[in-house]
Backbone as ProteinMPNN parsed JSONL, in Angstrom:
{"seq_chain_A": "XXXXXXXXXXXXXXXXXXXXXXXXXXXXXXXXXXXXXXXXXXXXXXXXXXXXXXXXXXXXXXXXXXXXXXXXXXXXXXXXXXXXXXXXXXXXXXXXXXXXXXXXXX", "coords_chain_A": {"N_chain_A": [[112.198, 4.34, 27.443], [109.839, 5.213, 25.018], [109.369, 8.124, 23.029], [106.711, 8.552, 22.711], [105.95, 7.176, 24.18], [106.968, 9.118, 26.7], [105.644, 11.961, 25.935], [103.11, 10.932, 25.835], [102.443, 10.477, 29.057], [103.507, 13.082, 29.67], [101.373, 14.56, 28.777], [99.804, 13.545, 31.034], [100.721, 14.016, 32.806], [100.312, 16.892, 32.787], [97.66, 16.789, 32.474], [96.888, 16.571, 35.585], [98.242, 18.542, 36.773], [96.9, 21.075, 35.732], [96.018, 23.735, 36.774], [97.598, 24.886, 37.045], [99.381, 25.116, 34.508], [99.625, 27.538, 31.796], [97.241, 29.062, 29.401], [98.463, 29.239, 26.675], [100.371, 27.171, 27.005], [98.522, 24.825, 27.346], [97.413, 24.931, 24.729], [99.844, 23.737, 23.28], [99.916, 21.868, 23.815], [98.261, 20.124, 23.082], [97.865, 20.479, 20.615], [99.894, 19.915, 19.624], [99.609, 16.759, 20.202], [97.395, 16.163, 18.657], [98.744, 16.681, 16.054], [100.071, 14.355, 16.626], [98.586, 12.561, 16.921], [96.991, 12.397, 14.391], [98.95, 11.244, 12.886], [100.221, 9.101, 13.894], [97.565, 7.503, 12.869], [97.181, 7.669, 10.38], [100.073, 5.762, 10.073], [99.387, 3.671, 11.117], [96.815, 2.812, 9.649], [94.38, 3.92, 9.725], [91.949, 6.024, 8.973], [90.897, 9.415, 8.439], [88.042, 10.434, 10.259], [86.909, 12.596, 9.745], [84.271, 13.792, 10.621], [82.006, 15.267, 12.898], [82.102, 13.462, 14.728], [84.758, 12.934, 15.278], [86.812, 13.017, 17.798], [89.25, 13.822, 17.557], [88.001, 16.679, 16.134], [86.962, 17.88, 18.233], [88.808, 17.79, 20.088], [89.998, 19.59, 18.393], [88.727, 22.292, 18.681], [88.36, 22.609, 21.25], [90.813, 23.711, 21.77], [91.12, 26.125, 19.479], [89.028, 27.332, 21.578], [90.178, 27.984, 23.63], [91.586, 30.261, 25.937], [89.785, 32.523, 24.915], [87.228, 31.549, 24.779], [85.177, 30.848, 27.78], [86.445, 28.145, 28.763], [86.984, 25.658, 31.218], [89.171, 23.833, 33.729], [88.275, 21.93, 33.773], [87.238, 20.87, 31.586], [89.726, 21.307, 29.895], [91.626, 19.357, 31.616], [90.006, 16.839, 31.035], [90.305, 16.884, 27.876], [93.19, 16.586, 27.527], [93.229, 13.888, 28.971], [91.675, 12.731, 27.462], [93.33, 12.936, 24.845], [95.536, 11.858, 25.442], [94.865, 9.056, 25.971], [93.96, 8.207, 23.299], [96.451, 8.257, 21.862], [98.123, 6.541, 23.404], [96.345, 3.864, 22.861], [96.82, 3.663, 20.073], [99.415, 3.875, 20.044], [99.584, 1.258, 21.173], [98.207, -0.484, 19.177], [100.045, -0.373, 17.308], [102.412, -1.123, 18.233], [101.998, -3.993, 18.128], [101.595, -4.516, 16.191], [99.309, -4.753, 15.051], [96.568, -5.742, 12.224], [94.53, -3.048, 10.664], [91.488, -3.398, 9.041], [89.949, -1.438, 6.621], [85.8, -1.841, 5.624], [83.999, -0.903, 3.161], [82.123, 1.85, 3.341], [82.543, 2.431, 6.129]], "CA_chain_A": [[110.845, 4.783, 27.148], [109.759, 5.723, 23.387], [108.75, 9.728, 22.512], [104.96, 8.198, 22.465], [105.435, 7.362, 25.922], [107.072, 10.344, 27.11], [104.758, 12.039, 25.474], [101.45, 10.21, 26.702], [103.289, 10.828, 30.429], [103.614, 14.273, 29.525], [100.083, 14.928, 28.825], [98.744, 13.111, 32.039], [101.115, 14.969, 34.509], [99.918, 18.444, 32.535], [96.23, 16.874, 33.407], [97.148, 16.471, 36.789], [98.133, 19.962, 36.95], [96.421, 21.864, 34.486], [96.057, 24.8, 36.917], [99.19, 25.515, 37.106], [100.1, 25.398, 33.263], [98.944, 28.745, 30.764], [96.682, 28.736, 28.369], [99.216, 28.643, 25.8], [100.783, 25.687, 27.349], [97.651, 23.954, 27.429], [97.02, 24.779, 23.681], [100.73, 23.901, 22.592], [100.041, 20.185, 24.036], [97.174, 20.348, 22.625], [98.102, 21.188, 19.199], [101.131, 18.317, 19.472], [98.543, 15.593, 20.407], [96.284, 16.538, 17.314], [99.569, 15.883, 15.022], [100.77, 12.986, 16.935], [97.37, 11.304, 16.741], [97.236, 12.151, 13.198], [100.511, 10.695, 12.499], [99.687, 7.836, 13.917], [96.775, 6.872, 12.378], [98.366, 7.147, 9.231], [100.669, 4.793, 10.019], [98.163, 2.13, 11.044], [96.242, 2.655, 8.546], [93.21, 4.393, 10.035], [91.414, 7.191, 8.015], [90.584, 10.041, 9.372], [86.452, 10.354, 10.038], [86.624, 14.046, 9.094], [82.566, 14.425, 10.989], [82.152, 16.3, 14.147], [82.17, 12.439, 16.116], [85.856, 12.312, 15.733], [87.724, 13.379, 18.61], [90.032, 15.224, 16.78], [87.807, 17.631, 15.975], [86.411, 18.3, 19.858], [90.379, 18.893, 20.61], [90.859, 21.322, 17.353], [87.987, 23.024, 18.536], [88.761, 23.286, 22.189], [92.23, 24.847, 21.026], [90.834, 27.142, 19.32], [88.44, 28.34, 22.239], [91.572, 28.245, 24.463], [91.895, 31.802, 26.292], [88.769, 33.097, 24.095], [85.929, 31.589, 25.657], [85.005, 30.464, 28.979], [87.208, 26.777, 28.851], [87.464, 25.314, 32.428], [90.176, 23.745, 34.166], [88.165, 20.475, 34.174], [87.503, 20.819, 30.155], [91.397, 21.127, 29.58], [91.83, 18.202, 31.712], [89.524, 16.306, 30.016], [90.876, 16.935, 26.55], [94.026, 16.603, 28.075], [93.295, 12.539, 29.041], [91.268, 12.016, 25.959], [94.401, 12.912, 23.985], [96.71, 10.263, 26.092], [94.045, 7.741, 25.858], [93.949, 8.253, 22.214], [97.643, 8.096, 21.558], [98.026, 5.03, 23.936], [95.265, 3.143, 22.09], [97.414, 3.737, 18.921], [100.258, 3.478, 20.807], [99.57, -0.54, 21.298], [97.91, -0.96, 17.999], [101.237, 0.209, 16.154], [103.414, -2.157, 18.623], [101.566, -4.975, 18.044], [101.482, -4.896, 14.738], [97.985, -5.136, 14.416], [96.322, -4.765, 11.328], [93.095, -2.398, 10.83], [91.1, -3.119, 7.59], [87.98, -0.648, 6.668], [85.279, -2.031, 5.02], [83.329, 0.073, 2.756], [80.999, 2.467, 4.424], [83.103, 3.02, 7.149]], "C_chain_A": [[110.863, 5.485, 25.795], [109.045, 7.118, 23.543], [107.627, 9.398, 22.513], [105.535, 8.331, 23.905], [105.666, 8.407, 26.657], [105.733, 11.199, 27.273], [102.514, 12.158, 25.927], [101.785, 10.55, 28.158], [103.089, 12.337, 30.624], [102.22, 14.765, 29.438], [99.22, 14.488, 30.189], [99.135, 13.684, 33.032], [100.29, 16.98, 33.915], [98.181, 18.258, 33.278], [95.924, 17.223, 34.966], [96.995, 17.917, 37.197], [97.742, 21.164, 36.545], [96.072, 23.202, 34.85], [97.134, 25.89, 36.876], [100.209, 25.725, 35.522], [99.017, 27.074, 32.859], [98.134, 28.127, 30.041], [97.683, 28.107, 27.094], [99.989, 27.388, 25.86], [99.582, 24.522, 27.004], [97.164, 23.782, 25.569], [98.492, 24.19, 22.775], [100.521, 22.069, 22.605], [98.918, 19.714, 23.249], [97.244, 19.834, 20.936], [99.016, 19.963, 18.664], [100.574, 17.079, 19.286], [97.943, 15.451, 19.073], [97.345, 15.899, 16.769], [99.789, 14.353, 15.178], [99.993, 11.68, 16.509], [97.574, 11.221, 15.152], [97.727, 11.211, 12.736], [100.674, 9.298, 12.466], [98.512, 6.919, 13.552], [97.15, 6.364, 11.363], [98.713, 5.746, 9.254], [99.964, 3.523, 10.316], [97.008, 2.057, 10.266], [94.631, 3.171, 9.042], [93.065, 5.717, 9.384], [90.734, 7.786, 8.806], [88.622, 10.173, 9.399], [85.942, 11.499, 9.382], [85.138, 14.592, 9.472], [83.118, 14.864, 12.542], [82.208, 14.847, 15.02], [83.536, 12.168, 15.994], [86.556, 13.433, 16.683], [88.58, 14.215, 18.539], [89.609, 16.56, 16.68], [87.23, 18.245, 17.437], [87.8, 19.013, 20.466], [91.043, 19.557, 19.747], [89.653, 22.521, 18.244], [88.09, 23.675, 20.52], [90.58, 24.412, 22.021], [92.002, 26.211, 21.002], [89.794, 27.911, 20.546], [89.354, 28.547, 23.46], [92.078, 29.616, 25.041], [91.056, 32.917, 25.683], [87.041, 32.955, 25.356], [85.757, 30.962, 26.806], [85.215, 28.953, 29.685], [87.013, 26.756, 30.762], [88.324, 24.601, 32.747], [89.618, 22.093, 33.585], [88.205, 19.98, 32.55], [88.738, 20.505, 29.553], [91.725, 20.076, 30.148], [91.444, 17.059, 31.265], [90.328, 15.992, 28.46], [92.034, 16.187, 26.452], [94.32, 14.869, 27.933], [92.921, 11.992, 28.309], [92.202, 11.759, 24.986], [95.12, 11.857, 24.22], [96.197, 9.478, 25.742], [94.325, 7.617, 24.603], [95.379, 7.738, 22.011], [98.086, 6.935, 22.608], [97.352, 4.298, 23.158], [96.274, 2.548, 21.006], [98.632, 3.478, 18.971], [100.709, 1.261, 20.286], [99.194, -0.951, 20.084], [99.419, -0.921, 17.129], [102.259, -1.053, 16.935], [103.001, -3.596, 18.548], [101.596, -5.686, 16.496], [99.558, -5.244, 14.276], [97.269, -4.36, 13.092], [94.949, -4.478, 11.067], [93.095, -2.404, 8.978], [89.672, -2.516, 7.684], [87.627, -1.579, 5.786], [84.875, -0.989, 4.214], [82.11, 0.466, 3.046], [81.328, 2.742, 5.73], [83.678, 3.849, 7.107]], "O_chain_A": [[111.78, 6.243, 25.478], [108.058, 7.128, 24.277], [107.081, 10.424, 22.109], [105.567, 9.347, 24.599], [104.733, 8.812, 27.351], [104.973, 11.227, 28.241], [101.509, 12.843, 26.115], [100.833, 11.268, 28.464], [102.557, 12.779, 31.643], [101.989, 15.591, 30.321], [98.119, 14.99, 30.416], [98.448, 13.954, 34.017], [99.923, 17.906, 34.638], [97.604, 18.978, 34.092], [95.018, 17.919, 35.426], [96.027, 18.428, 37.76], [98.214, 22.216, 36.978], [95.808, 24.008, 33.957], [97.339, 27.097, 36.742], [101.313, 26.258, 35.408], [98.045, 27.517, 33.47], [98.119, 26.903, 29.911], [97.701, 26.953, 26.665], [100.207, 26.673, 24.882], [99.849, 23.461, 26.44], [96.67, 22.738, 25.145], [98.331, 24.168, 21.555], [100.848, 21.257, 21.738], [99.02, 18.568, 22.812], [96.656, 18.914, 20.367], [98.896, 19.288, 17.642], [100.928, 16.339, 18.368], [98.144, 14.397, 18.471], [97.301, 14.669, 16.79], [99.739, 13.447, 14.346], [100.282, 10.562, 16.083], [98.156, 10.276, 14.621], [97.095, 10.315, 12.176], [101.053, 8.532, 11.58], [98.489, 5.735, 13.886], [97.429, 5.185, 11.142], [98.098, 4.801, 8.759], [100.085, 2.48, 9.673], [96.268, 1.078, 10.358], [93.709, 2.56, 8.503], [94.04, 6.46, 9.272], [90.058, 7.279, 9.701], [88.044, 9.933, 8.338], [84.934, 11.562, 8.679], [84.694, 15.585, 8.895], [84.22, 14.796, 13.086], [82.387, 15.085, 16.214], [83.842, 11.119, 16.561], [86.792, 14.576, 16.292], [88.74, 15.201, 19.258], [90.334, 17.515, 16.959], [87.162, 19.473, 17.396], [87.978, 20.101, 21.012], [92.165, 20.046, 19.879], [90.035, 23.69, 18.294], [87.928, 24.832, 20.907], [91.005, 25.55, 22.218], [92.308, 27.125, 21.769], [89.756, 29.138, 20.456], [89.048, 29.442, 24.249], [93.092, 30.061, 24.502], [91.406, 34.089, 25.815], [86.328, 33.626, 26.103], [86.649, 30.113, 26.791], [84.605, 28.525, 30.665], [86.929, 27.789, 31.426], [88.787, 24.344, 31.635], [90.377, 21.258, 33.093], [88.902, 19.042, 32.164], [88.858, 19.557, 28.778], [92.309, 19.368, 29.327], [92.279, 16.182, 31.044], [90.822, 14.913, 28.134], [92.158, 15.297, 25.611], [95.188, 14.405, 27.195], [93.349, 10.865, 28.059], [92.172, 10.737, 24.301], [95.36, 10.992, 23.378], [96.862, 8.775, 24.983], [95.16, 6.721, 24.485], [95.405, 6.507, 22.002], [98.726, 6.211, 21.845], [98.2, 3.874, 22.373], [96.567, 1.355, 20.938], [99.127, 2.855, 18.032], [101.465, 0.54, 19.636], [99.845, -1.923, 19.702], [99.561, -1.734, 16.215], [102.821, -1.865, 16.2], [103.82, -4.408, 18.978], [101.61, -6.804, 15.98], [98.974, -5.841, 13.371], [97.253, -3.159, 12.824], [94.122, -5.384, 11.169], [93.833, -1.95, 8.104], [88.691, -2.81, 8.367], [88.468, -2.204, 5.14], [85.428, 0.067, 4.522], [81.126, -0.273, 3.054], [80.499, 3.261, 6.479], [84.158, 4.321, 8.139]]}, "name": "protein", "num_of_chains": 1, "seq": "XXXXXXXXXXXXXXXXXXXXXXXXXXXXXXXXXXXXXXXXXXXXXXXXXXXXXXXXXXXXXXXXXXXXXXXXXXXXXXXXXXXXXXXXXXXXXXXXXXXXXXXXXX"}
């Protein structure tokens, strides 16, 4: 199994249990995901959207309200499977070799 999959694994058993992790746990996976996705876009050649509809910014922004403001269990799980999903997605795009071309205006 490849560090993505781990990884993606690792984030869906924390969903699973997400009562039972800390806050700081929940923001450290959190925080990992964000890079990982990054990282991987990059490499397939996807640009980041940088507006409030990318995903990214919904799980910088739960992060940051992480042990601040009134997060719920189900929120963190959420985030939690959005992140996997995400990094799966990218996951298969990267093993496939597929290649992503923008147009302009995207």
């Amino acid at each position: 199994m490849s560090s993505t999959t781990e990884f993606i694994a690792e984030l869906v058993r924390a969903a699973n249990e997400v009562e039972r992790l800390t806050d700081l746990e929940h923001a450290r996976l959190l925080v990992r995901s964000v890079a990982a996705i990054r990282e991987m876009r990059v490499k397939a050649g996807i640009p980041s959207a940088r507006t409030h509809t990318d995903k990214i910014a919904d799980l910088q922004g739960l992060i940051a309200q992480i042990g601040i403001a009134a997060d719920t269990s189900e929120e963190v799980r959420a985030a939690l499977l959005t992140a996997a999903c995400m990094m799966r997605d990218l996951h298969i795009v990267l093993d496939t070799g597929t290649e992503i071309q923008m147009t302009e205006g995207e």
